[in-house]
C-alpha positions as CSV (number, residue, x, y, z in Angstrom):
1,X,110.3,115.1,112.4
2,X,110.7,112.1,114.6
3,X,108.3,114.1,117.2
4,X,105.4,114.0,114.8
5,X,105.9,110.9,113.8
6,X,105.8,109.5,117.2
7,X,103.2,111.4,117.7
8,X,101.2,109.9,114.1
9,X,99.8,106.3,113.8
10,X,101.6,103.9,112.4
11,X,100.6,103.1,108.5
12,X,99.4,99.1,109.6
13,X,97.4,100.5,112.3
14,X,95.6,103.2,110.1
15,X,95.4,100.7,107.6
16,X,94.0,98.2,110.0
17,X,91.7,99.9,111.5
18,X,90.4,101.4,108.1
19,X,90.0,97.7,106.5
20,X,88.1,96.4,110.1
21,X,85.8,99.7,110.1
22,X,85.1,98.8,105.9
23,X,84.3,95.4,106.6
24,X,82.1,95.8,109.8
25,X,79.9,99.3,108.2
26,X,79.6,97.3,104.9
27,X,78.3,94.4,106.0
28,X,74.5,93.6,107.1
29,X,73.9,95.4,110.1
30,X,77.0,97.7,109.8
31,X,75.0,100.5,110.4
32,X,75.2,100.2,114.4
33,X,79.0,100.6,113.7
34,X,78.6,104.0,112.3
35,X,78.5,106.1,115.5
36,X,81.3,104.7,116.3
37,X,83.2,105.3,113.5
38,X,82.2,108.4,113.2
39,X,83.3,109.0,117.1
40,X,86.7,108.1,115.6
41,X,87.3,109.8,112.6
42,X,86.4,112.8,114.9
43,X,88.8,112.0,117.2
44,X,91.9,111.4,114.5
45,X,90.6,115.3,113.0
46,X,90.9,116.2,116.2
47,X,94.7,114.6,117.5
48,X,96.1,116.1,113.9
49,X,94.4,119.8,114.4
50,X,92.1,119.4,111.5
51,X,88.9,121.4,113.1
52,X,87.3,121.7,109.7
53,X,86.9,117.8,108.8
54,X,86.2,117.6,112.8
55,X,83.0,119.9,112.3
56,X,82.3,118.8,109.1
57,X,82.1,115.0,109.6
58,X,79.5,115.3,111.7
59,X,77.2,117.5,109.8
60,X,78.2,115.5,106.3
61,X,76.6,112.5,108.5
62,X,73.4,114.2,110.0
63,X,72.3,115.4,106.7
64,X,72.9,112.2,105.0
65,X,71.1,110.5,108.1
66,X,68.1,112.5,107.7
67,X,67.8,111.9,103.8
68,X,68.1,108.1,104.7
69,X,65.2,107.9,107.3
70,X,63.5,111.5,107.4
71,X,62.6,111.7,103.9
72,X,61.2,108.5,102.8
73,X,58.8,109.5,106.0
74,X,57.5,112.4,104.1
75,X,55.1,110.3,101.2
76,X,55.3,106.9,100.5
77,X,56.7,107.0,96.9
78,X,59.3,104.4,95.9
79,X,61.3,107.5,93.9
80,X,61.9,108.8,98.1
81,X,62.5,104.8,99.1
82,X,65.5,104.9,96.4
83,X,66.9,108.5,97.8
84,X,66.7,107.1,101.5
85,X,68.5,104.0,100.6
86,X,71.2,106.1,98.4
87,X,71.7,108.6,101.5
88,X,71.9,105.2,104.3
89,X,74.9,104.0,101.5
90,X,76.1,107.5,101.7
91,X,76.2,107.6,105.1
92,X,78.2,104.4,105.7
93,X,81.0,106.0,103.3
94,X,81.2,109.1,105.3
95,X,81.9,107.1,108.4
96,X,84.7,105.3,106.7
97,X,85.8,108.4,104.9
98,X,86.7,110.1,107.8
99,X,89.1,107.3,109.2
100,X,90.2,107.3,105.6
101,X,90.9,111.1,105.3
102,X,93.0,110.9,108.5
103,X,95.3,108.1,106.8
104,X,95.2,109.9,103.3
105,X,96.6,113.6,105.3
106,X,98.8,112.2,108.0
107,X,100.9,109.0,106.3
108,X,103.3,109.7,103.8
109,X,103.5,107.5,100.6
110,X,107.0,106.8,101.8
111,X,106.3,105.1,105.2
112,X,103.3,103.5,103.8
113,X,105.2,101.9,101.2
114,X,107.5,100.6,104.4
115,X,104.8,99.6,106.4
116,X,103.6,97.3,103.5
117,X,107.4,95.9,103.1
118,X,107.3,95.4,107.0
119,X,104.3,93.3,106.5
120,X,105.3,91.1,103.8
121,X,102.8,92.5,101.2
122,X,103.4,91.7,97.3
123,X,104.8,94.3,95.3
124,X,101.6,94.5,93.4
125,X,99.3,96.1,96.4
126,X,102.8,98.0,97.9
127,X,103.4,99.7,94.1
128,X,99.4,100.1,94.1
129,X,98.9,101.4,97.2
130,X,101.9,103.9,97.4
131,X,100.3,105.6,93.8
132,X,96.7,105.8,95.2
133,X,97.8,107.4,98.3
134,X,99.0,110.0,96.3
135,X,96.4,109.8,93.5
136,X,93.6,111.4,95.8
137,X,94.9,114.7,97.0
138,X,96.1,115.3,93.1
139,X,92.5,114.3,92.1
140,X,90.8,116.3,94.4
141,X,93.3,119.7,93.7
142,X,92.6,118.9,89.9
143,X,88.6,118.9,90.6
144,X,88.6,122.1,92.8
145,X,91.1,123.8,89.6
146,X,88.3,122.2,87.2
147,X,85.4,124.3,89.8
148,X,87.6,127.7,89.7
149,X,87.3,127.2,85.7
150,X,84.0,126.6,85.3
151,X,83.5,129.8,87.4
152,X,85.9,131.8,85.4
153,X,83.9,131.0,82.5
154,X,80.0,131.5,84.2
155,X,79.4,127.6,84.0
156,X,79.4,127.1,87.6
157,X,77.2,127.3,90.6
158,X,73.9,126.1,91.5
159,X,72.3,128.2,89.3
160,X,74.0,126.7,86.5
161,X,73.6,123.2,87.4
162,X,69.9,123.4,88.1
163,X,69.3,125.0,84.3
164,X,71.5,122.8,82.6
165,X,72.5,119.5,84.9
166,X,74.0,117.4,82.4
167,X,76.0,120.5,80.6
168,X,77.5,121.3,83.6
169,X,78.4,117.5,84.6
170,X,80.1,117.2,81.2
171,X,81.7,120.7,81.4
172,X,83.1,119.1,84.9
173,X,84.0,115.5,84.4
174,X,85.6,115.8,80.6
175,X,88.4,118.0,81.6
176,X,88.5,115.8,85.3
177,X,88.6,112.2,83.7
178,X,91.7,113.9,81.2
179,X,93.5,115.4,84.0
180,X,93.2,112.5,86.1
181,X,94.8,110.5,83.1
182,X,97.8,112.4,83.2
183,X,98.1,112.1,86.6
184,X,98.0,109.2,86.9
185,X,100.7,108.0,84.3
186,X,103.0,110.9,85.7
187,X,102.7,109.2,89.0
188,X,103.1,105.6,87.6
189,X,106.4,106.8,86.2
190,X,107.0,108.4,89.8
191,X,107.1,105.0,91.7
192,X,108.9,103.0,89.3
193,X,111.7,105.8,89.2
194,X,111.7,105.8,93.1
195,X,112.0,101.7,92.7
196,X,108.9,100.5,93.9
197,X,108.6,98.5,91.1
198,X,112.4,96.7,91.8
199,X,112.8,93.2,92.8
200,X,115.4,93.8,95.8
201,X,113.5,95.1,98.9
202,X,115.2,98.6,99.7
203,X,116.2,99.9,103.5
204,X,113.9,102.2,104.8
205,X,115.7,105.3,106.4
206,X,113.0,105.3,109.4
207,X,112.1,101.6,109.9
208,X,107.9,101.6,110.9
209,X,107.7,100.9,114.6
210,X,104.4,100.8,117.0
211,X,104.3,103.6,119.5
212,X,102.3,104.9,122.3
213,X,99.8,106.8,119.4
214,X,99.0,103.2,118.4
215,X,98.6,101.7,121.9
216,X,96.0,104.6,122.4
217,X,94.1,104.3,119.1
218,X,93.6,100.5,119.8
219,X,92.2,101.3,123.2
220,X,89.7,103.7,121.3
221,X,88.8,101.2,119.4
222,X,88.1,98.6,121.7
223,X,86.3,100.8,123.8
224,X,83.9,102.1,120.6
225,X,83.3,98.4,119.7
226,X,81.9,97.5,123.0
227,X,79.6,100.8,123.7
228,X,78.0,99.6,120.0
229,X,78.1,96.0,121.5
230,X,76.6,96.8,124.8
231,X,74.1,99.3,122.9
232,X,73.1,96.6,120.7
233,X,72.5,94.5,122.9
234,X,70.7,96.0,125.6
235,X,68.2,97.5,122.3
């Protein structure tokens, strides 16, 4: 265990790097930042083993890249403008959800919540945080169970969705939205039993300590930023 953590970022770093690659995509002129996001989240799929998100963030960005400036290109219609500018936004969340992904799979709600004490950070975003870390993987097993369903039953598909779109988005999101309610008072209840929600700061087991995995991914980092700069710049 204390191999692969040595091994894993520590939780301020990922969350560190995820807030400075938000800020820097989302604001004007973020978009020369998305390569190198992109570069990253492929590297952090690729130190944790995970080939499918490695092959797949890629292609999730090329395909939203070419709805964003391919298809307005193909008639001059402001209906293709709007779907351009949808898949440019898309794209920008792909390149932070990959850095994302790799913080969601690799850091335990456990040593986030420590990270967070380490850093002096209010109960209120520690308590937060700690529920929607594990608030996405439950959402995202309850939306493939919700798929499976509507397969069982001959509601899903493509098929089905292109004869009856908004049938089959209410057949999907109903039982999603009440499953994700229960989820999310069960896991509520989970963090104030585990005393997040306690005014005395408890010990953590493994304190959170900056390691050579760290050293490594800041280097990346730095290194990313000033290709973009220097391709920026010399554009």
């Amino acid at each position: 265990m204390s191999g692969s953590r040595s091994r894993s970022l520590d939780p301020r770093t990922a969350v560190a790097v995820l807030l400075a690659t938000s800020i820097t995509i989302m604001a004007p002129g973020g978009m020369w930042f998305v390569p190198a996001s992109l570069a990253a989240g492929v590297l952090l799929a690729v130190s944790e083993r995970a080939w499918t998100r490695a092959i797949a963030l890629p292609a999730a960005a090329a395909a939203a890249a070419a709805v964003a400036y391919l298809l307005p290109l193909a008639a001059p219609w402001p209906l293709l403008g709007l779907i351009g500018v949808m898949g440019e936004f898309t794209l920008r969340l792909v390149a932070v959800g990959g850095i994302a992904a790799h913080l969601i799979r690799t850091i335990p709600p456990t040593r986030f919540t420590a990270a967070l004490r380490a850093m002096r950070v209010p109960e209120a975003f520690t308590v937060s945080g700690a529920v929607m870390l594990r608030f996405v993987p439950t959402i995202v097993a309850e939306a493939r169970a919700v798929r499976d369903a509507m397969r069982l039953r001959g509601l899903g598909g493509v098929s089905a969705m292109l004869r009856h779109p908004l049938l089959s988005i209410e057949y999907f999101t109903v039982p999603l939205m009440a499953s994700s309610l229960r989820s999310a008072e069960d896991l509520s209840a989970s963090a104030l039993l585990r005393g997040l929600g306690s005014q005395p700061r408890p010990t953590a087991m493994h304190p959170p300590r900056f390691g050579r995995a760290d050293a490594v991914a800041v280097l990346a980092v730095a290194l990313l930023t000033a290709a973009t700069l220097w391709w920026r710049s010399g554009r």
